[in-house]
Structure formats: structure tokens, C-alpha cells
Backbone as CSV, one residue per row, in Angstrom:
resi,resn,N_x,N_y,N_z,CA_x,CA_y,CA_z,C_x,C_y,C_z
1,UNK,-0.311,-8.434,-17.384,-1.606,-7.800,-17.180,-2.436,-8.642,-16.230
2,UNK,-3.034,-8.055,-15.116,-3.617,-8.742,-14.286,-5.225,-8.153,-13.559
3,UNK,-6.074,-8.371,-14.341,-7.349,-7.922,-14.010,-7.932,-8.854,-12.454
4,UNK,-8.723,-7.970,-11.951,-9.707,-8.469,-10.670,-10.843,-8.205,-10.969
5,UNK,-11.494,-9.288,-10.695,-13.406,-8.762,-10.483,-14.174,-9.215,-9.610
6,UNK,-13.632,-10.158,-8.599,-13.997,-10.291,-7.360,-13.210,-10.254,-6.126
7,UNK,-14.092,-10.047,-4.615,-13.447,-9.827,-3.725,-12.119,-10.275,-3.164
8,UNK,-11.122,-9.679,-2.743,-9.737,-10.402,-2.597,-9.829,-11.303,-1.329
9,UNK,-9.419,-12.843,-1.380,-8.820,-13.078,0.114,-8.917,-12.095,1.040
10,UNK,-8.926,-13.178,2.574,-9.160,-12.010,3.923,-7.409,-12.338,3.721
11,UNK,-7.131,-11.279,4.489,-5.565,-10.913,4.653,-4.629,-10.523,3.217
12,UNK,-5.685,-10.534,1.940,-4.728,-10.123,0.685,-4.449,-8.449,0.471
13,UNK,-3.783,-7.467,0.553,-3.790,-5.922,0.380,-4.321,-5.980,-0.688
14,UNK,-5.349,-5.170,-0.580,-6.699,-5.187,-1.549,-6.755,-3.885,-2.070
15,UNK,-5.984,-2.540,-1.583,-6.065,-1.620,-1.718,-5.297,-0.305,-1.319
16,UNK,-4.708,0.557,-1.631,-3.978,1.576,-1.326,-4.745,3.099,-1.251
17,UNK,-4.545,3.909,-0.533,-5.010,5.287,-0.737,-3.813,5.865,0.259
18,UNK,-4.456,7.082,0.184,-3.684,8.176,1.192,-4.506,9.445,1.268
19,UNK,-4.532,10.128,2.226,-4.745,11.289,2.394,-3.680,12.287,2.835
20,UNK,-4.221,13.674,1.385,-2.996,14.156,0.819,-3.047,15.532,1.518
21,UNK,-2.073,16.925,1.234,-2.444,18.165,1.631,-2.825,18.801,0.593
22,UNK,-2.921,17.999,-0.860,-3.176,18.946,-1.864,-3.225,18.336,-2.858
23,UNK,-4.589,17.897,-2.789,-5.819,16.823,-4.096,-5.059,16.911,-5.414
24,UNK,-5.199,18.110,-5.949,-4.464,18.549,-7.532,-3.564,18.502,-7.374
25,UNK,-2.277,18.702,-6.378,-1.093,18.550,-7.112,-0.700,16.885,-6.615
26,UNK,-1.251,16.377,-6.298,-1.195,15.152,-6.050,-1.099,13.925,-7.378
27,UNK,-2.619,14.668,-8.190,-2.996,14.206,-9.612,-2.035,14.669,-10.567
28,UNK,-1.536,15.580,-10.363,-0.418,16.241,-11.430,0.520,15.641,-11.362
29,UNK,1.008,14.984,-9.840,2.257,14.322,-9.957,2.100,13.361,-10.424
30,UNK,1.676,12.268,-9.737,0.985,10.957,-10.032,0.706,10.340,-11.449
31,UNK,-0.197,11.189,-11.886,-0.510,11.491,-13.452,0.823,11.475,-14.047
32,UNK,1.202,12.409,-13.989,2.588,12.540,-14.658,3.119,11.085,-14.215
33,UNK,3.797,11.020,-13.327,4.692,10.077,-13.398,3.930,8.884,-13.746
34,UNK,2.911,7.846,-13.670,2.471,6.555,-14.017,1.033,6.712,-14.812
35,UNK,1.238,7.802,-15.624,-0.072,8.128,-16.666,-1.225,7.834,-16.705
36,UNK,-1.784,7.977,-14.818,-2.399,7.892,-14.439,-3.904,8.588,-15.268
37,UNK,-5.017,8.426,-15.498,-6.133,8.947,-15.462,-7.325,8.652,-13.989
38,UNK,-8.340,9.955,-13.785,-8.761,10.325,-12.683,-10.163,10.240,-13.000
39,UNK,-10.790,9.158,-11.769,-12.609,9.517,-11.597,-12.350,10.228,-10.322
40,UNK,-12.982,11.505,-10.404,-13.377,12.481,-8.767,-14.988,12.460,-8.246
41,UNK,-14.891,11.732,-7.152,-16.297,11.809,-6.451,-17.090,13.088,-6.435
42,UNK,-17.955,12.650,-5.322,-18.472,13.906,-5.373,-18.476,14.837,-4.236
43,UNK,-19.052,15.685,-3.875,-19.079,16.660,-2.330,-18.762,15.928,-1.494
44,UNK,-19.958,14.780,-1.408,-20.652,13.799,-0.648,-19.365,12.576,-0.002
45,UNK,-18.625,12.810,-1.202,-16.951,11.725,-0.593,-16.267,12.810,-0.135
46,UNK,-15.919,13.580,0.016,-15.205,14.846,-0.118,-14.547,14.947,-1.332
47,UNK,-14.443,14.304,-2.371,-14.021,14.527,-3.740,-12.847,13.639,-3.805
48,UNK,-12.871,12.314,-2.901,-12.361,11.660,-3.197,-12.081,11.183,-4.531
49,UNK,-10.810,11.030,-4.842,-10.483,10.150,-6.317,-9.616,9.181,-6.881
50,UNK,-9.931,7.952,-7.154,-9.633,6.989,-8.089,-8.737,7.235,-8.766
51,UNK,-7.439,6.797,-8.856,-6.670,7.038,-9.819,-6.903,5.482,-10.520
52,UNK,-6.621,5.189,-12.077,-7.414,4.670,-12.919,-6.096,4.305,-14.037
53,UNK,-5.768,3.168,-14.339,-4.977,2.276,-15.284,-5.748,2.031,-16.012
54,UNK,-5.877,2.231,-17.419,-6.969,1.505,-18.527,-8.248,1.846,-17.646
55,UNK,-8.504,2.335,-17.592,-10.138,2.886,-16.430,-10.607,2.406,-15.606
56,UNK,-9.432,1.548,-15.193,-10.064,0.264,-13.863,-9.120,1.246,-12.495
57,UNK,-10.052,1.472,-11.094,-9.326,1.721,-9.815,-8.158,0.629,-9.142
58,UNK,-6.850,1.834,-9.451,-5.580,0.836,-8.858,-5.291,1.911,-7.761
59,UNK,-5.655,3.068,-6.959,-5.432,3.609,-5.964,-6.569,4.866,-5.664
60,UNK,-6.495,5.489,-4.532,-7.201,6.403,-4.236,-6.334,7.539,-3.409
61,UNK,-6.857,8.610,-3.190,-6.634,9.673,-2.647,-7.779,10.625,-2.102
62,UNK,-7.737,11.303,-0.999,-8.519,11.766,-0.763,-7.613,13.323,0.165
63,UNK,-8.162,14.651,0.397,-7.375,15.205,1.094,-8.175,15.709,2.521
64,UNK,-6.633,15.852,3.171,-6.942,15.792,4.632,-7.612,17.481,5.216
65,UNK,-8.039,16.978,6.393,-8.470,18.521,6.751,-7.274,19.568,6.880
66,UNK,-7.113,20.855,6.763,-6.262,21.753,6.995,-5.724,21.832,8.546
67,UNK,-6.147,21.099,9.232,-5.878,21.611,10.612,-5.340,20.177,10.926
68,UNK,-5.277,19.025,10.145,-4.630,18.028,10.535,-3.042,18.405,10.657
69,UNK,-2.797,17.290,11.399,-1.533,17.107,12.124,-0.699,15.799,11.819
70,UNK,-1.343,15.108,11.077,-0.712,13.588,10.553,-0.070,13.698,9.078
71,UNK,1.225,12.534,9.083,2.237,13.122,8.215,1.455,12.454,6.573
72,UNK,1.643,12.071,5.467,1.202,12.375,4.469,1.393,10.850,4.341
73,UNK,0.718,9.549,4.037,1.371,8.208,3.834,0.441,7.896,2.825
74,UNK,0.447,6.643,1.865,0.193,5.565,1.102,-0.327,4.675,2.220
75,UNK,-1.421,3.983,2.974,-2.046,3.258,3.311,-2.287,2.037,3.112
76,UNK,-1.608,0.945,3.376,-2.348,-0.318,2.925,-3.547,-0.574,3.517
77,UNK,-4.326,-1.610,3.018,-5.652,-2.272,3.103,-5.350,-3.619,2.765
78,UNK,-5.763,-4.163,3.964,-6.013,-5.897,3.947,-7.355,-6.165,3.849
79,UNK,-7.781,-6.837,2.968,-8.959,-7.730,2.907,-9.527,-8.337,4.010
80,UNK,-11.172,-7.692,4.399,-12.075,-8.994,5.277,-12.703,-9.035,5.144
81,UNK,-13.489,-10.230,5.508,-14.887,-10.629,5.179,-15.559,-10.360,5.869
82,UNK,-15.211,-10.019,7.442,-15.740,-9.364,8.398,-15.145,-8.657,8.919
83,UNK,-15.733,-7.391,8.991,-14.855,-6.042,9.401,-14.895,-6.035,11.332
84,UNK,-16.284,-6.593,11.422,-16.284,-6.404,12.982,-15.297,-7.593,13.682
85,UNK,-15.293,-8.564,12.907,-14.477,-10.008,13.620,-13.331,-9.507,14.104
86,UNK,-12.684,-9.149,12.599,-10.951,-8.441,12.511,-10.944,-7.081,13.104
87,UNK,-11.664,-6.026,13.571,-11.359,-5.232,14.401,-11.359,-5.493,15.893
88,UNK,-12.096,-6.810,15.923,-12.191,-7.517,17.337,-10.991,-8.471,17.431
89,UNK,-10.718,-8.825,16.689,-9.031,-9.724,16.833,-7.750,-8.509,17.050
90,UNK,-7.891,-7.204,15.982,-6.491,-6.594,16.497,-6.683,-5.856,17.471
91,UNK,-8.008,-5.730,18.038,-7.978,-5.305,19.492,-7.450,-6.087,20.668
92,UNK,-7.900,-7.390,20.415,-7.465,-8.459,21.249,-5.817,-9.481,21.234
93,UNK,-5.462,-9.150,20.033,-4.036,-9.709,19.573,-2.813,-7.972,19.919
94,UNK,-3.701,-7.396,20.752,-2.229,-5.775,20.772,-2.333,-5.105,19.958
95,UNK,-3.188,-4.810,19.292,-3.366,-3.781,17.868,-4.255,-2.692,18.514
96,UNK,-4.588,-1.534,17.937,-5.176,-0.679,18.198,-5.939,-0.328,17.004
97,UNK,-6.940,0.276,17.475,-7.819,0.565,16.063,-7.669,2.251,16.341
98,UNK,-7.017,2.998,14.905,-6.946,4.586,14.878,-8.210,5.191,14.464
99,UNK,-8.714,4.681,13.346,-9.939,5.229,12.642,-11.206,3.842,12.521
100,UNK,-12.018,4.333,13.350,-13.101,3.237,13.788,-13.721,2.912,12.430
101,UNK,-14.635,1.887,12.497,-15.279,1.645,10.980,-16.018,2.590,10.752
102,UNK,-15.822,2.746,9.196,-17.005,3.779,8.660,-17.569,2.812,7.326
103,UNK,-18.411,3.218,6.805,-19.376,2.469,6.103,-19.891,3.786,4.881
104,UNK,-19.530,3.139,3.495,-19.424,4.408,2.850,-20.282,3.699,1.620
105,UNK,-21.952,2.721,2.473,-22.267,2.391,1.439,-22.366,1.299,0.622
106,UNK,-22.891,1.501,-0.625,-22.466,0.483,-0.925,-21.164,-0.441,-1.291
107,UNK,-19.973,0.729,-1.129,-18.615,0.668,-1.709,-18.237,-0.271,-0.731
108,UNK,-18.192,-0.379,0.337,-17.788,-1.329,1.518,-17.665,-0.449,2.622
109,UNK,-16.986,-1.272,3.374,-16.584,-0.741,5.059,-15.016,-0.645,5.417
110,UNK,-14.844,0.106,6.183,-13.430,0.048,6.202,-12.403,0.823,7.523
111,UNK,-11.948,0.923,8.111,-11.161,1.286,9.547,-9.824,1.028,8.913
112,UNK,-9.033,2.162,10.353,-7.181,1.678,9.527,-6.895,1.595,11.430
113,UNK,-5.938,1.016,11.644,-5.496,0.086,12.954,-4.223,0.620,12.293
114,UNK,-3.579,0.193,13.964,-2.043,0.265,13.874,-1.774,-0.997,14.438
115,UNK,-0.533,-1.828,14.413,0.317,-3.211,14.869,0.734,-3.352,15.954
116,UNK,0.921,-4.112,16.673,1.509,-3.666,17.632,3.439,-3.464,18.154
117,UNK,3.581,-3.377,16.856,5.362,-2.977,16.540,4.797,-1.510,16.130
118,UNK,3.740,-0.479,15.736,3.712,0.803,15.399,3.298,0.899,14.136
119,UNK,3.230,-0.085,13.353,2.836,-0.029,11.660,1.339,0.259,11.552
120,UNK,1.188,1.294,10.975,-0.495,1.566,10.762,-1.046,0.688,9.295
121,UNK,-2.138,0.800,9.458,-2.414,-0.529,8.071,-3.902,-0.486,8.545
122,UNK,-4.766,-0.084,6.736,-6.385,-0.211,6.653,-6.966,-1.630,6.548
123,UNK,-8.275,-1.875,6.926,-9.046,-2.895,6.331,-10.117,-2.529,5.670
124,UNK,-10.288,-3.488,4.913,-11.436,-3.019,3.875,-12.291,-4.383,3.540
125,UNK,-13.617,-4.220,3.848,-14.596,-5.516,3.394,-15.090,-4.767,2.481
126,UNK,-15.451,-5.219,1.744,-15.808,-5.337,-0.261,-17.175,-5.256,-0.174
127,UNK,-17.862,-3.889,-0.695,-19.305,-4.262,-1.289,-18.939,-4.247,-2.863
128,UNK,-19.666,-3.086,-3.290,-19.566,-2.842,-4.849,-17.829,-2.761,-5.273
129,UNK,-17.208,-1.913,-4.213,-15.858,-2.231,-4.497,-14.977,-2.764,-3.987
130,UNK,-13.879,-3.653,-4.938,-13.447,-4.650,-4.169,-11.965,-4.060,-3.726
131,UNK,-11.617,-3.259,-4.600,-10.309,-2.685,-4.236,-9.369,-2.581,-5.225
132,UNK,-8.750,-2.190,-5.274,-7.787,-2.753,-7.259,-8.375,-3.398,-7.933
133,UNK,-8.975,-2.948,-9.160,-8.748,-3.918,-10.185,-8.056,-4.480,-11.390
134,UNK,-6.998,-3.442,-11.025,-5.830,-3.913,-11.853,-4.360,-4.009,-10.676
135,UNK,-3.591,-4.725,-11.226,-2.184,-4.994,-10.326,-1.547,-5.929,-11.168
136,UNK,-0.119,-5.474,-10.438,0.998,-6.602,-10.944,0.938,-5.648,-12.879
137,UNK,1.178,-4.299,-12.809,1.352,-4.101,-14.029,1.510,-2.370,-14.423
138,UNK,2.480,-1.942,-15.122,3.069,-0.592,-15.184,1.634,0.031,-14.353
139,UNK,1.839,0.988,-13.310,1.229,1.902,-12.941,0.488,1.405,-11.895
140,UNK,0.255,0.064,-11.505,-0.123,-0.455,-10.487,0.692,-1.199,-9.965
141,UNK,-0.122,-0.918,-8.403,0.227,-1.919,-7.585,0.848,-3.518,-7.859
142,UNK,2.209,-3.561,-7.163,2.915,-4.919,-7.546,3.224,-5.633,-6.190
143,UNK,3.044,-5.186,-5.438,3.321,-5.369,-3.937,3.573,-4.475,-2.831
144,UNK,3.116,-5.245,-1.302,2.833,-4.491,-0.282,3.822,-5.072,0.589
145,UNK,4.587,-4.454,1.516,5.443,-4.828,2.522,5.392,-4.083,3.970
146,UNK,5.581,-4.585,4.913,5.715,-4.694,6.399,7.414,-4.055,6.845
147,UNK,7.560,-2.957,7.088,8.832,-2.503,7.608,8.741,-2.559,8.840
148,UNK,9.854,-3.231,10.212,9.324,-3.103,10.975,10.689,-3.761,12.099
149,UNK,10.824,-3.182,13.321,11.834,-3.765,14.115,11.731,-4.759,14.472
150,UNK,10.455,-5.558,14.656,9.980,-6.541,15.682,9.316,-7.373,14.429
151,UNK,10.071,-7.317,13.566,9.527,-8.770,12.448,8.957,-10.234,12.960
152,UNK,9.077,-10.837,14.154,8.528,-12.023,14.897,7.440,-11.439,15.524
153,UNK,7.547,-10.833,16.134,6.400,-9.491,17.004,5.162,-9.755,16.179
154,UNK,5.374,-9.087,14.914,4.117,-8.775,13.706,3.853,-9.977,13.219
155,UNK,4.926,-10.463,12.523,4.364,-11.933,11.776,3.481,-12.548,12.864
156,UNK,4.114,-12.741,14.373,2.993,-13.475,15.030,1.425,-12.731,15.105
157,UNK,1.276,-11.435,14.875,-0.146,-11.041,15.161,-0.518,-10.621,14.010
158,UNK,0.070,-10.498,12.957,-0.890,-10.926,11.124,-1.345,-12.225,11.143
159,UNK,-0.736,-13.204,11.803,-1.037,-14.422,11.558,-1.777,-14.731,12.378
160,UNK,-1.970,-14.255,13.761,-3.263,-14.246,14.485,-4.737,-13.479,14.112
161,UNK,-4.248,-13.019,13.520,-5.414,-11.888,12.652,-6.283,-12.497,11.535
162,UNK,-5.051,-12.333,10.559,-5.617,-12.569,9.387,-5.264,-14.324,8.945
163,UNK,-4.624,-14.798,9.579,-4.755,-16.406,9.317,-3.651,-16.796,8.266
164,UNK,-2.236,-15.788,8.538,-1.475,-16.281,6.969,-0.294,-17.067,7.506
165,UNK,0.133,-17.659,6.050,0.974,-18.169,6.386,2.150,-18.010,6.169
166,UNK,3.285,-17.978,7.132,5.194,-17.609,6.619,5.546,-18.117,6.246
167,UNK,6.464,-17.522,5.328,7.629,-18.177,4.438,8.956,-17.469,4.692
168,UNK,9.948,-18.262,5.979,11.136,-17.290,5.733,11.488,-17.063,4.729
169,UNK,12.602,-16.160,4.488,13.744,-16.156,3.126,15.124,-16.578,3.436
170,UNK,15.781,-16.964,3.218,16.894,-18.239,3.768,18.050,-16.694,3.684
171,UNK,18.187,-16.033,2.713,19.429,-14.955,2.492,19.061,-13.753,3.393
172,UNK,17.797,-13.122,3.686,17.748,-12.007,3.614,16.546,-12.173,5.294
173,UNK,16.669,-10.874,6.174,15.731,-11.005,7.115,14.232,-10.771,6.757
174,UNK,13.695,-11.707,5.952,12.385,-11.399,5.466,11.282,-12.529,5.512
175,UNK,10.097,-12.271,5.553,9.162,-13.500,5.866,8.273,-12.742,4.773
176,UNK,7.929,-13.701,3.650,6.560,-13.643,3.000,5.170,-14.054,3.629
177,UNK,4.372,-13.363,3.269,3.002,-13.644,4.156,2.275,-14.187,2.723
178,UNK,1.670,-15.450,2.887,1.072,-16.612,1.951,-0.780,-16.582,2.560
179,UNK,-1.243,-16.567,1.596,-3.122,-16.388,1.763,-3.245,-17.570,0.873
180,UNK,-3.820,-18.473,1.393,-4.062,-20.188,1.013,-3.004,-20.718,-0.174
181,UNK,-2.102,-20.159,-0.034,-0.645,-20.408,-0.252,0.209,-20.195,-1.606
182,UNK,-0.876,-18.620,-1.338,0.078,-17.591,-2.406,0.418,-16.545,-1.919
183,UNK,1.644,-16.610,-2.211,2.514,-15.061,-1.666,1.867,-13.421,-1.749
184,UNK,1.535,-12.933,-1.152,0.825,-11.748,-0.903,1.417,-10.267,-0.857
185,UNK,2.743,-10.754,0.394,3.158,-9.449,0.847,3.964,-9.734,1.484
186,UNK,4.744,-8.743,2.503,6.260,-9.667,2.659,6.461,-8.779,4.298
187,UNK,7.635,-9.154,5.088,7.580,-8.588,6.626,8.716,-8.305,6.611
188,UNK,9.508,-7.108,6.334,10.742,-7.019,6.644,11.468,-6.515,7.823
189,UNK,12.473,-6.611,8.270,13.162,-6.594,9.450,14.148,-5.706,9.393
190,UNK,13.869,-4.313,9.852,14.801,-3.408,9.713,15.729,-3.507,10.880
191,UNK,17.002,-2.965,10.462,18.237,-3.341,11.468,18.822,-2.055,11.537
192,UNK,19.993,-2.285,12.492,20.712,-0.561,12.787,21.116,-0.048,11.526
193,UNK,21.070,-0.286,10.014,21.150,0.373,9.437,20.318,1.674,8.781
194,UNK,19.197,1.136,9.237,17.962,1.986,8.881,17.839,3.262,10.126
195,UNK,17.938,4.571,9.417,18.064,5.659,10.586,16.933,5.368,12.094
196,UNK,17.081,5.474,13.337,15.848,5.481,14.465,14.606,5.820,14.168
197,UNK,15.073,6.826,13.395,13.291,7.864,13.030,12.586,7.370,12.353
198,UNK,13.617,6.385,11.683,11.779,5.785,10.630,11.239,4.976,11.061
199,UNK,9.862,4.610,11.441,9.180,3.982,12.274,8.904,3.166,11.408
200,UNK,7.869,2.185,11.893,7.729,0.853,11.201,6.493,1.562,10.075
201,UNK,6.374,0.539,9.501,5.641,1.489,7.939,5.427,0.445,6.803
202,UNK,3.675,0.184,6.249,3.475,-0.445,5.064,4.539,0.595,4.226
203,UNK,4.966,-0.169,3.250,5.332,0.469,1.912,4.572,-0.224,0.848
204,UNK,4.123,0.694,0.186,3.474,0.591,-1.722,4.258,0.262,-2.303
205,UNK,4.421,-0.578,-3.029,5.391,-1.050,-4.589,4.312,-0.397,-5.572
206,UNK,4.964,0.520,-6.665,4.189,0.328,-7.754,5.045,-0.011,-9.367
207,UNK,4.464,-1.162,-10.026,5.105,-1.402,-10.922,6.018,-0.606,-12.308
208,UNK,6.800,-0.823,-12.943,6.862,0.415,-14.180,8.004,-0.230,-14.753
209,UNK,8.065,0.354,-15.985,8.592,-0.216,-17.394,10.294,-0.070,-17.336
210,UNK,10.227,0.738,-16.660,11.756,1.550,-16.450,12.121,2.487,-15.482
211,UNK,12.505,1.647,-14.145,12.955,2.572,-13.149,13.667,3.749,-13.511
212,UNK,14.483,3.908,-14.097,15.340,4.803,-14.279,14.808,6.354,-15.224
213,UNK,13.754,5.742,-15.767,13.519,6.491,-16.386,11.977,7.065,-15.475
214,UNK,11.565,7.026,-14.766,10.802,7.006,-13.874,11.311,7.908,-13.005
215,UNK,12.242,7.785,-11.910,13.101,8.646,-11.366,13.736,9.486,-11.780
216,UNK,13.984,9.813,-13.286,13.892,11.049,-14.025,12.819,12.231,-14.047
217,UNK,11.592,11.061,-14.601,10.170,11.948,-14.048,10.058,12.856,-12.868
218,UNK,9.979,11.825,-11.748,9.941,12.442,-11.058,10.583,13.768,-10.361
219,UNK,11.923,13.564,-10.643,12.435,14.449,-10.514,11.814,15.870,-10.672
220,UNK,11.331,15.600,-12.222,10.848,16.670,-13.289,9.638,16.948,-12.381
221,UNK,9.059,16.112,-12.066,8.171,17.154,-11.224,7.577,17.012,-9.725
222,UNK,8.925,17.196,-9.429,8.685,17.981,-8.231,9.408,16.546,-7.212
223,UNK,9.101,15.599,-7.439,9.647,14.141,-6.793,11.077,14.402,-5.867
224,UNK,11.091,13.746,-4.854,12.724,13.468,-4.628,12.732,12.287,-4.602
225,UNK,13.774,11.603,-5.233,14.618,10.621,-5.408,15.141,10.377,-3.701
226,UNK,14.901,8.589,-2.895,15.604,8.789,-1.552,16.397,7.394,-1.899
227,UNK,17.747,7.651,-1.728,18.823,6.447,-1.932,18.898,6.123,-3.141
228,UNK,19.199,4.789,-3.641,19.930,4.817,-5.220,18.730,3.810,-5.348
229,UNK,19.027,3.340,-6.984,18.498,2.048,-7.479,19.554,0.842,-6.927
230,UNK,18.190,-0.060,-6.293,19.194,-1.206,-5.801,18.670,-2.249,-6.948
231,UNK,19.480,-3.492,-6.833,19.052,-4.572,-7.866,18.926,-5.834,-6.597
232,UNK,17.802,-6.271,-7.195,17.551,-7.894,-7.143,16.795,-8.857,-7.787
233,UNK,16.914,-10.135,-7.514,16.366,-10.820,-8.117,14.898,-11.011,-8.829
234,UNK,14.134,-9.776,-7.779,12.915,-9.618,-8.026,12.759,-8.167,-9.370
235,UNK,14.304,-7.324,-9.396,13.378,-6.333,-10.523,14.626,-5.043,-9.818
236,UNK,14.577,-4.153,-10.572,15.305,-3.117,-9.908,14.588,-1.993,-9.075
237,UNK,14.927,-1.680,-7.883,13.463,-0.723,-7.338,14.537,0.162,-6.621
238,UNK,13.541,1.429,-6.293,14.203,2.346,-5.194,12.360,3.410,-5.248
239,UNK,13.474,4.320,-3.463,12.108,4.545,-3.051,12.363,5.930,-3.399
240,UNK,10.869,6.623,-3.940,10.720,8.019,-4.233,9.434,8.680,-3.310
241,UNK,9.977,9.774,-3.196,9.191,11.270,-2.111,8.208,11.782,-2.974
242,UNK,7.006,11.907,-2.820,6.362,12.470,-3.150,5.934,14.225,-3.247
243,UNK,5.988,15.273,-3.956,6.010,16.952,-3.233,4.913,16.812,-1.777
244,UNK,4.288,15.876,-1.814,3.050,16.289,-0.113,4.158,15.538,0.759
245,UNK,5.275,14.787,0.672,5.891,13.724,1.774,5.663,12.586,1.831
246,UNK,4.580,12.011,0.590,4.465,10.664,1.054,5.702,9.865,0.424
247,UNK,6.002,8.291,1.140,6.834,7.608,0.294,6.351,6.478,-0.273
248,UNK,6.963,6.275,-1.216,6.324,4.440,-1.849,7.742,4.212,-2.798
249,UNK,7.636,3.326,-3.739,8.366,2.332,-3.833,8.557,2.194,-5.499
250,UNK,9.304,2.381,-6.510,9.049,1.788,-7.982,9.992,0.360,-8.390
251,UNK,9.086,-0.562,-9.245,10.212,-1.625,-9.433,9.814,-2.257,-10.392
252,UNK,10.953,-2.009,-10.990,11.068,-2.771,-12.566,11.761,-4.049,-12.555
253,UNK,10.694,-5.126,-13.649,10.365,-6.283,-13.182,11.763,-6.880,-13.888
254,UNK,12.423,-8.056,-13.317,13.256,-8.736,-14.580,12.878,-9.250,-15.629
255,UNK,13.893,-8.655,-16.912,13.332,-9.253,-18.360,12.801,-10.973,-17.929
256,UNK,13.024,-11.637,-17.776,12.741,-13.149,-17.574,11.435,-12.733,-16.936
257,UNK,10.624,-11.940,-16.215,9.653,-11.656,-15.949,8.528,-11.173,-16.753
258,UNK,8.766,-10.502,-17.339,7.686,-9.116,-18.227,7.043,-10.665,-19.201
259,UNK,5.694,-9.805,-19.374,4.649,-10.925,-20.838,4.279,-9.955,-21.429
């Protein structure tokens, strides 16, 4: 169990959302599968909503206009303390900014940028909200990762950005990204095994008690299952489809892990 009540590190993923094609069945799935409960804004957000672990915000959703044209994703959010600094660094380090800052208040500020390997990815500076306040626990957020061809490419301009620090992995093509020298989030290096079409891409981890039984759920409603359960040292995970298209990630922790 892992509660938050203040602002995360600059460069820590502080937060997940997405914008969906269809608010309710979004909650139906979701709900269903990680027994989720829902606060819904108001007009005024467009009815943005909080999905809610023990009644604390571990994700959001919001839905897109009808006439959009962008495919359905899970969003990461990195932590800053200054929104104008860090939109002025990934302008200047090869990044592009997609959605300029908006300011929603007292909740904070926030813009989503793309990498300059193609990975889109939000920022978020913290007023009243800081971003998760629960993680690392069934139904939340357990980790955020970097898919991406040009793994040296990115690590060098997160680390020009946001100030982190690498940790290769000696077995596997992967670099952990460290925020005053705790592991955060990770950069992986996709190779010709991974089909052309999938472009580089945060992925969502979200935690749970029992993969397997999870990917049953989903199934049940409405979910597709993509590839098998793989195992490692970190927990057993595989990635599931959402009915709108989005993808993310489930992973069950090793017994030597769980409290």
C-alpha cells in the first residue's frame, strides 16, 4: 500500500489519463476489471473523471470530441515544478509540444509533448492536485515505461529535460530512469521483433492480485487479450486492449514481493 500527499519529483510520472470515444463504457470496463470507483466533474471539465482506489485519484479519463481523429491512448505525465522551464527545454532539446499549456485552476497546469524518437508524453505541475495518490498497489499504477527505437536518442533528452539519472540493465536492452536516485520508470529498446507499426509509446503498468485472472475479466468484458503472459523477475505481466483501443499493461507482483 502506497499513499501520496505531496507533489511528486520533477521527472517522476505523476499521473495517467486518456481521452476516450466513450466516457461510460470506459467506466464499465475499467470498473469492472480493477474495481474501480468514479468522481465525475462537472460541465465545466467536460465531465472529466477520476477513477478512485479506496477514494483516492489513481487515473483519469476524459472523452474526446466526435470529430477527432487521434487514436485512443493512456498518457503519461511527468512531474514539474515549472511548466514553462520544461516546455522550454523540450522545445530546445528536439521535442515538440502537441497540446500547449492549459491551466485548469487550481488543480495545476499541464501540456502533453512528443520526444524526439515519436513518444508522446504529458506534464503536469501540481496545484491542489498532485496526481496519484495511490500507486504501487492492486488497481493502481505500478509503473511507467518508454517504448522506443532510439533508446540512446531519448534517454539522452529525458535526461536533458528532466535531469534523471540511467541505470543500464546488464541482461536486457533497458535503462531505468532514477529521480535523486530512485527508480521511476524505465526506457526500453524495441528491436526487429516488435511489428514497424508500433510506434514508440509510454505504456501504463497497472498493478493486480492475479494476472490471470484479470485477463479472464477482461475478456468478459469486452477486453482483448494481446500476446501471452510473460514471466519475470519483476511479477508476471502481459498487455491488454481496451473496447475504445487503448493499450496498457497488468502485472502481478512476485510472492517475495506482496505486504
Amino acid at each position: 500500500m502506497s499513499e501520496l500527499n505531496a507533489p511528486y519529483a520533477p521527472g517522476t510520472p505523476a499521473w495517467v489519463d486518456m481521452m476516450t470515444t466513450d466516457r461510460v463504457a470506459t467506466m464499465d470496463f475499467y470498473g469492472g476489471l480493477f474495481g474501480w470507483d468514479f468522481e465525475i466533474g462537472g460541465p465545466e471539465t467536460g465531465y472529466y473523471t477520476m477513477a478512485l482506489v479506496r477514494g483516492k485519484p489513481v487515473a483519469g479519463f476524459g472523452e474526446m470530441p466526435r470529430d477527432a481523429m487521434f487514436p485512443v491512448v493512456w498518457t503519461t505525465y511527468l512531474a514539474t515544478d515549472d511548466l514553462d522551464d520544461t516546455l522550454a527545454l523540450v522545445n530546445s532539446r528536439g521535442g515538440k509540444v502537441l497540446v500547449p499549456e492549459y491551466d485548469t485552476g487550481g488543480p495545476g497546469r499541464g501540456a502533453v509533448a512528443v520526444d524526439p524518437t515519436g513518444a508522446a508524453f504529458g506534464l503536469w505541475e501540481a496545484g491542489t492536485h498532485i496526481g496519484a495518490y495511490v500507486v504501487n498497489e492492486p488497481g493502481a499504477v505500478v509503473w511507467n515505461e518508454l517504448a522506443t527505437r532510439d533508446p540512446d536518442g531519448a534517454a539522452e533528452f529525458y535526461r536533458e529535460v528532466f535531469g534523471f539519472g540511467l541505470e543500464p540493465m546488464a541482461d536486457v536492452p533497458y535503462q531505468q530512469l532514477q529521480v535523486e536516485g530512485r527508480t521511476v520508470g524505465g526506457i526500453f529498446g524495441m528491436d526487429d521483433a516488435i511489428p514497424p507499426e508500433i510506434p514508440p509509446h509510454w505504456m501504463t503498468y497497472f498493478a493486480v492480485s492475479d494476472v490471470d485472472d484479470v485477463v479472464a475479466r477482461a475478456r468478459e468484458l469486452g477486453g482483448i487479450p494481446v500476446g501471452r503472459i510473460a514471466e519475470s523477475r519483476f511479477g508476471r505481466f502481459t498487455t491488454l486492449g481496451d473496447p475504445m483501443g487503448a493499450t496498457f499493461k497488468v502485472i502481478q507482483a512476485p510472492p517475495s514481493s506482496r505486504g
